[in-house]
C-alpha positions in Angstrom: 331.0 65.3 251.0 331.1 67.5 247.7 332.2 66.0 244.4 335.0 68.8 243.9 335.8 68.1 247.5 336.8 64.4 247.1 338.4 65.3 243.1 340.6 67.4 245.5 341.6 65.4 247.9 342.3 62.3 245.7 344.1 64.4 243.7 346.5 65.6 247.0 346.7 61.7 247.3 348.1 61.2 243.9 350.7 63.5 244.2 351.7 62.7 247.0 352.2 58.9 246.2 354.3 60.5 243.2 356.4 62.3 245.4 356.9 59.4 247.9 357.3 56.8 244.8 360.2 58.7 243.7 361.9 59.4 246.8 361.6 55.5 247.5 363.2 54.7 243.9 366.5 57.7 245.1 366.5 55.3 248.8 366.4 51.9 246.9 369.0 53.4 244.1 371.3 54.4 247.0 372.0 57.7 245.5 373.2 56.3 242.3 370.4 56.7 239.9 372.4 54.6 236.9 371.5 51.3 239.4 367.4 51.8 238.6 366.0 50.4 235.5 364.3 53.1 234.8 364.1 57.3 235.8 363.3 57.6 239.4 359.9 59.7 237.7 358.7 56.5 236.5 358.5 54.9 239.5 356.8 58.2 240.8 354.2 58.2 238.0 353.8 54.4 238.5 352.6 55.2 242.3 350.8 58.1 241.1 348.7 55.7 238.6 348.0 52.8 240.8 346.7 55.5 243.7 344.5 57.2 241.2 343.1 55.0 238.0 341.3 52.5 240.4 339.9 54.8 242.4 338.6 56.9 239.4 337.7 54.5 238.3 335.4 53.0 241.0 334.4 56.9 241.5 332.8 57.3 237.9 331.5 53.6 237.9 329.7 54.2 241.4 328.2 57.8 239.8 326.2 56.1 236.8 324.5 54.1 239.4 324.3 56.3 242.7 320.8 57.8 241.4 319.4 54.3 240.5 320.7 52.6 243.9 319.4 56.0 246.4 316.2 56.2 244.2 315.2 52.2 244.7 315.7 52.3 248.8 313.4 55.8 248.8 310.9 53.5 246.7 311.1 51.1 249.0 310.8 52.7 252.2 307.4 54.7 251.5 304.1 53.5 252.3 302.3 51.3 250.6 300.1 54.0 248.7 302.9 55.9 246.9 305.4 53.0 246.2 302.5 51.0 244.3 301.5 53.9 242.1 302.0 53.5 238.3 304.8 54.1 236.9 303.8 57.8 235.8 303.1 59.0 238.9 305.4 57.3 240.8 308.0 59.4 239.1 305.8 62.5 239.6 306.0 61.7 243.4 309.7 61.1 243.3 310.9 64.5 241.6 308.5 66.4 244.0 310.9 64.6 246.9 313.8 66.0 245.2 312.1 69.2 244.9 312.2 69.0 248.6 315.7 67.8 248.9 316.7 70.6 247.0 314.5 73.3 248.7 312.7 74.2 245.1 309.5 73.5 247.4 308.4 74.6 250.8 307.7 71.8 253.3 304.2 73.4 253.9 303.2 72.4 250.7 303.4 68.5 251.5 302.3 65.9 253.1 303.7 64.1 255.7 304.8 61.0 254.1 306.5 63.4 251.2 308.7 64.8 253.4 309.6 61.9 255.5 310.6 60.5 252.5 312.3 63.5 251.8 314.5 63.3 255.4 314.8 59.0 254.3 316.4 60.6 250.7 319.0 63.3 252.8 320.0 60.2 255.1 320.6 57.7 252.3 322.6 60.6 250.4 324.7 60.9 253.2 325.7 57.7 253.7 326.0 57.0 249.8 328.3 60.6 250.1 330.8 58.5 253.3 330.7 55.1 251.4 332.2 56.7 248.2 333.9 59.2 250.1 335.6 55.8 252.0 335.6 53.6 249.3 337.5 55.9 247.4 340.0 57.0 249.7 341.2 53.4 251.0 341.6 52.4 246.7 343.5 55.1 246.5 345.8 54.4 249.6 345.6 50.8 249.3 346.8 51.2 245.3 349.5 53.7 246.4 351.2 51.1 249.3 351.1 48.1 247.2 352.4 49.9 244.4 355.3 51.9 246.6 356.2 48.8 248.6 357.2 46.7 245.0 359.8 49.5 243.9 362.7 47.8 243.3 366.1 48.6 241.5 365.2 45.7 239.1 361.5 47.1 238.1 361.1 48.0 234.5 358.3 51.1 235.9 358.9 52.8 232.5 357.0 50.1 230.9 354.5 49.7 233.6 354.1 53.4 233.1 353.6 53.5 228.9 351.2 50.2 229.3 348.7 52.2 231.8 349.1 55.2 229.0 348.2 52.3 226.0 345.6 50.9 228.0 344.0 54.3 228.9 344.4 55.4 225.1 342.6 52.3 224.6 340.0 52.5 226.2 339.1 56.2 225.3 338.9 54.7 221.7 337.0 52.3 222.8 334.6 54.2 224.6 334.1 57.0 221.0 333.5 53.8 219.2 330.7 52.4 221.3 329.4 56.0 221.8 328.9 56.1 218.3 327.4 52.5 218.2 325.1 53.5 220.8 323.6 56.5 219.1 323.4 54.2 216.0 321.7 51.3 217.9 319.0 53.8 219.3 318.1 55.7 216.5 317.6 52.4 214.5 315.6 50.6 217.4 313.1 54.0 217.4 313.1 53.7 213.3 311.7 50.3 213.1 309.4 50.8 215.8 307.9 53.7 213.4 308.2 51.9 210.1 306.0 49.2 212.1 303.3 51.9 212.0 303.9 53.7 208.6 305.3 51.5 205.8 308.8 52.1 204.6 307.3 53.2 201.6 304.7 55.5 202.3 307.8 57.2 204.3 310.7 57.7 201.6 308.4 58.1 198.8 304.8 59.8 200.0 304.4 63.5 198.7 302.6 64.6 201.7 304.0 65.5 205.3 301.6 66.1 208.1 302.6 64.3 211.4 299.6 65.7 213.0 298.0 62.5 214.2 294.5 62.2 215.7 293.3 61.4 218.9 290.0 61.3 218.6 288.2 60.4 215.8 286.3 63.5 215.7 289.3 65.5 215.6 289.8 67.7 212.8 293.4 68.9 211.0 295.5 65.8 211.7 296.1 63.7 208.8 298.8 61.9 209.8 300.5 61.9 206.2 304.1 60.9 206.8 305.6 61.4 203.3 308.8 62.8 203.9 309.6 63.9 200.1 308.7 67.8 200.6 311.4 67.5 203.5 314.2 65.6 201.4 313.1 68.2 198.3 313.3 71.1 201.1 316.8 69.7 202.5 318.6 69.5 199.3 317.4 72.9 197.9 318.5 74.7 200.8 321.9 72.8 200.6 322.6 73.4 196.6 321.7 77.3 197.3 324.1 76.9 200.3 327.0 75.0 198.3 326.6 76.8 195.4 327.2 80.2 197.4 329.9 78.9 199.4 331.9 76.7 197.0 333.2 79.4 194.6 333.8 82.0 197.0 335.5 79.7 199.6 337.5 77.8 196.5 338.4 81.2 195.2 339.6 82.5 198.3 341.7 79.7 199.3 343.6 80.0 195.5 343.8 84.1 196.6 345.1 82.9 200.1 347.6 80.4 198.5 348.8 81.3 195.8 348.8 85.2 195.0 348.8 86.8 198.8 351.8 87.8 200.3 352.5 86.6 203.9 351.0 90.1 205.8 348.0 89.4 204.4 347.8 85.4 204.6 348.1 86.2 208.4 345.6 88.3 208.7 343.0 87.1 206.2 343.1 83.8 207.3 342.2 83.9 211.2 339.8 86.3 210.3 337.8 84.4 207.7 337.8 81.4 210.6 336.1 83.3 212.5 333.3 82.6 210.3 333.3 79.2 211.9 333.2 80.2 215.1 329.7 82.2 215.4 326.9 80.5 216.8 324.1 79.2 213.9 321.8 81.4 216.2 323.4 84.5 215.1 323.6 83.5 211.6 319.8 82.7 211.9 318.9 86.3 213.1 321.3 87.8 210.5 318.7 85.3 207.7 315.4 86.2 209.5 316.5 89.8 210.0 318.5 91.3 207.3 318.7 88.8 204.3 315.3 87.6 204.4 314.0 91.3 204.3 316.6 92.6 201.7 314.9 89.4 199.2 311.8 90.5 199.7 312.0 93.7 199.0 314.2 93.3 196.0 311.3 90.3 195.2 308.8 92.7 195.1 310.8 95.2 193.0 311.1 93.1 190.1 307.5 92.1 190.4 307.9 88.4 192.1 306.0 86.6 195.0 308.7 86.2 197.6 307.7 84.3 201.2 308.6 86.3 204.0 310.4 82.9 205.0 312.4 81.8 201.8 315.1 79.0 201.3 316.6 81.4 198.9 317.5 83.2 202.8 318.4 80.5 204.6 320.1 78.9 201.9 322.5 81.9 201.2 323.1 82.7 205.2 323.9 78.9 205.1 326.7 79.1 202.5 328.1 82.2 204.2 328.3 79.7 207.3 330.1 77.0 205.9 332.5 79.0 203.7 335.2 78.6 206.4 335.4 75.1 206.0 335.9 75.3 202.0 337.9 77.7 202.2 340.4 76.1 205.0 340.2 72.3 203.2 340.8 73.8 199.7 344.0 75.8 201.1 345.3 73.0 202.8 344.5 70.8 199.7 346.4 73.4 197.3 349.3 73.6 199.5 349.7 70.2 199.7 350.6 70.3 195.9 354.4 69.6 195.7 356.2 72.8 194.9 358.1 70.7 192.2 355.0 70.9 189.5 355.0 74.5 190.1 358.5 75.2 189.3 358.1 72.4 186.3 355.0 74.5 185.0 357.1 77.9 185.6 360.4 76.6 183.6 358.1 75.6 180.7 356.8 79.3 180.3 353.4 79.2 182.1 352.4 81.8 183.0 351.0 81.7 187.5 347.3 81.6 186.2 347.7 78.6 183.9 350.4 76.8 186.5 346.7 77.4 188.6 344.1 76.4 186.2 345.8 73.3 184.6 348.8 72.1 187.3 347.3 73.1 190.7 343.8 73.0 190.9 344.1 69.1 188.6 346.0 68.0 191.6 344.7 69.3 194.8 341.3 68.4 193.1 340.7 64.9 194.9 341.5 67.2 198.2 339.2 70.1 197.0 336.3 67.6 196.6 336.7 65.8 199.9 336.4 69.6 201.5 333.1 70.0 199.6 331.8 66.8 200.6 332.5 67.2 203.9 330.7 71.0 203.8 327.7 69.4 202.2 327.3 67.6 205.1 327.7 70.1 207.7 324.8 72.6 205.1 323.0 69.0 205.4 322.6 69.1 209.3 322.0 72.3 210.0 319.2 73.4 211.9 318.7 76.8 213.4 319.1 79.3 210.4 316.5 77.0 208.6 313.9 77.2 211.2 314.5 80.8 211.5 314.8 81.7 208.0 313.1 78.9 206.0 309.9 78.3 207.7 308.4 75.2 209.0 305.9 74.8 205.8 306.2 71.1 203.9 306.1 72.7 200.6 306.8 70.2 197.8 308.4 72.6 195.4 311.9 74.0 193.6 311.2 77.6 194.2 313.7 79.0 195.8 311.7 82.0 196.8 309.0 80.0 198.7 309.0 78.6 202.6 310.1 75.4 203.1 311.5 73.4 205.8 314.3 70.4 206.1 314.6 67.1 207.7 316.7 68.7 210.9 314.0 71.6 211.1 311.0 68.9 211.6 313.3 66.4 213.7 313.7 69.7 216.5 309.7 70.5 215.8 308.5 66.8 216.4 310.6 66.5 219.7 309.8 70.3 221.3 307.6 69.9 224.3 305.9 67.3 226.2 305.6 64.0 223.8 304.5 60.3 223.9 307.7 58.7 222.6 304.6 55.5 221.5 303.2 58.1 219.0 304.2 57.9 214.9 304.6 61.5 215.3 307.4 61.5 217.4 309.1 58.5 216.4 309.0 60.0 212.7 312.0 61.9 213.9 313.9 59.1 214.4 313.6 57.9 211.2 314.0 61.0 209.7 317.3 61.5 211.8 318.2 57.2 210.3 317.8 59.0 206.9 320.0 62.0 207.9 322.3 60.1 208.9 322.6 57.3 206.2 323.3 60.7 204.2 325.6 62.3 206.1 327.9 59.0 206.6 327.8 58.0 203.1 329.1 61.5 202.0 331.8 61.8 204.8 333.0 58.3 204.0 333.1 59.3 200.0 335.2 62.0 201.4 337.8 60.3 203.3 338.1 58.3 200.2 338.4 61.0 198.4 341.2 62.5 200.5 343.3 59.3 201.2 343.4 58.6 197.1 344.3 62.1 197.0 347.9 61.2 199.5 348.3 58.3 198.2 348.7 59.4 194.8 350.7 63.0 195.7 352.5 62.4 198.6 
């Protein structure tokens, strides 16, 4: 049976134990809803919950392992041959039987034993399909009696009710929090296995990045030089060009939007500028590669200068045109957070709007304004797609703006494209280089939320 097909009909069950939960709490009150404890809907929704949470919950715990469990009895079942095959080509022979499964792949292009394990795969899906399917079902039923048959005048089922909520609140923070502790976790565990190849040193404070490493030792062109300076040099130019386009415009358009334009045009302006945040980083890196990177060379070579066709000067201000939504939107909200008492304090001592702005305003939405920044640096600090479309891949060591270069999130995509040995200092250099990224972009965001929550503890 089809996942949407159960969903559905668990769903059907749910509603109806809601229904039949509150019709039993109207029987037991007798008609006389003031004798319950609590609404006759909260004894609904109490049904409703103990028909569906365990068996969603069973559902989505029996889903993580379904392809484990229906892979293991395939293994087992072939002959001897196949199931004692390494690793590598054990896995080759199993996603060939899915292929089959799936009808990618004729049968006429196995053998035998492949598609008898293919038919062994369809039978042990099926019956995995009817044990969920049942399993399932009778939680469901079996959660919705026991539940109906304790309604009782005397049951506190709004309570019952809000401590399911809690609990499910719970343990959706729970699961972000170890999320987050996973992806952590991982990307350390990867770091040290590379700094176990490449010293810690060589790493932060070499001058030279090539990750090329060599097979053979005939081979020619791979250095395996794992100084990742020209790609912290490369990062931080791109992001200064990038904040220093975006910061004034979006600062001065959220004083515009705040404090001088009139409510027609706060509507309008507004939503339109955020729509700014909503285009993809692919279009803004066409819009780099295709227009601004052109226009710079051309006006380069006008004035006599040596201008890459792949610049961070391009990617840097396509960048800042990205991210002057969110500098824009934090500084407005940070300016009208401002009490409107110092304004009319500044306005009864004879300043005029622009000095009320320049020395009352901006003073004390400035913790706010800075926690905006912060948190923009990090988004220009992570991006990925207008640099590898307008700033080149090149590990140049250098402050020219005009010149190719290439960032940390540009060689972290580059190392991991294709078919790679995850054993390999070249590929595990992208986990360390994501460790970096990441030490960066958390100690920024946390200076930010300090920033911020000085900022309302001191004006609000």
């Amino acid at each position: 049976m089809e996942i949407l097909t159960l969903v559905l009909m668990l769903a059907i069950l749910t509603a109806t134990g809601f229904y039949l939960g509150r019709r039993r709490a109207l029987a037991v009150s007798a008609g006389d809803i003031r004798t319950l404890n609590s609404l006759p809907g909260y004894y609904g929704y109490y049904v409703a919950l103990c028909c569906g949470i365990p068996a969603i919950f069973v559902f989505v715990f029996w889903q993580f392992f379904e392809s484990t469990l229906i892979t293991y009895i395939v293994v087992s079942s072939l002959p001897e041959p196949l199931a004692s095959l390494p690793e590598q080509q054990l896995n080759l022979v199993l996603n060939e039987i899915r292929n089959l499964v799936n009808e990618n792949i004729t049968g006429g292009q196995s053998s035998p034993e492949m598609l008898a394990a293919a038919d062994r795969y369809r039978e042990v899906q099926k019956i995995n399909n009817l044990a969920i399917f049942v399993m399932v079902m009778t939680l469901g039923i079996g959660g919705a009696t026991y539940a109906w048959s304790t309604i009782n005048a005397q049951q506190r089922a709004r309570n019952k009710v809000e401590l399911i909520i809690l609990s499910f609140l719970f343990v959706c923070s729970t699961i972000a929090i170890f999320t987050t502790l996973g992806i952590v976790l991982s990307v350390v565990f990867e770091a040290m296995r590379f700094f176990q190849s490449v010293p810690i040193t060589d790493f932060l404070f070499g001058l030279e990045w090539s990750p090329q490493t060599a097979i053979r030792s005939d081979q020619v062109g791979s250095s395996g030089a794992f100084g990742a300076v020209p790609l912290f040099a490369g990062t931080m130019l791109v992001s200064a060009i990038a904040m220093f386009v975006a910061v004034p415009v979006g600062l001065m358009t959220a004083i515009y939007l705040s404090e001088y334009a009139s409510p027609r045009v706060r509507s309008l302006s507004k939503p339109m500028l955020e729509i700014l945040a909503g285009v993809p980083t692919v279009v803004y890196g066409f819009f780099a590669a295709l227009t601004i990177a052109p226009l710079i060379r051309g006006w380069g070579e006008t004035l006599g200068l040596s201008v890459s066709s792949e610049s961070a000067l391009a990617a840097g201000v396509v960048m800042g045109i990205m991210i002057i939504p969110f500098v824009s939107s934090l500084s407005d909200d940070a300016i009208n957070a401002v009490p409107q008492s110092l304004r009319d304090g500044a306005h009864a001592l004879g300043a005029m709007q622009s000095e009320t702005i320049k020395k009352v305003i901006i003073p004390a939405a400035l913790p706010g304004i800075v926690g905006g920044v912060l948190l923009a640096a990090s988004r220009a600090i992570g991006e990925t797609m207008i640099v590898v479309m307008a700033a080149g891949l090149a590990a140049n060591l250098t402050a020219n703006p005009l010149e190719s270069v290439t960032t940390v999130t540009a060689q972290i995509v580059t190392l991991l494209v294709g078919d790679q040995e995850f054993d390999s200092p070249k590929t595990l250099a992208a986990f360390a280089l994501g460790l970096v990224l990441f030490t960066v972009t958390l100690t920024l965001n946390v200076i930010a939320l300090y920033v911020v929550r000085k900022y309302r503890e001191q004006y609000e």
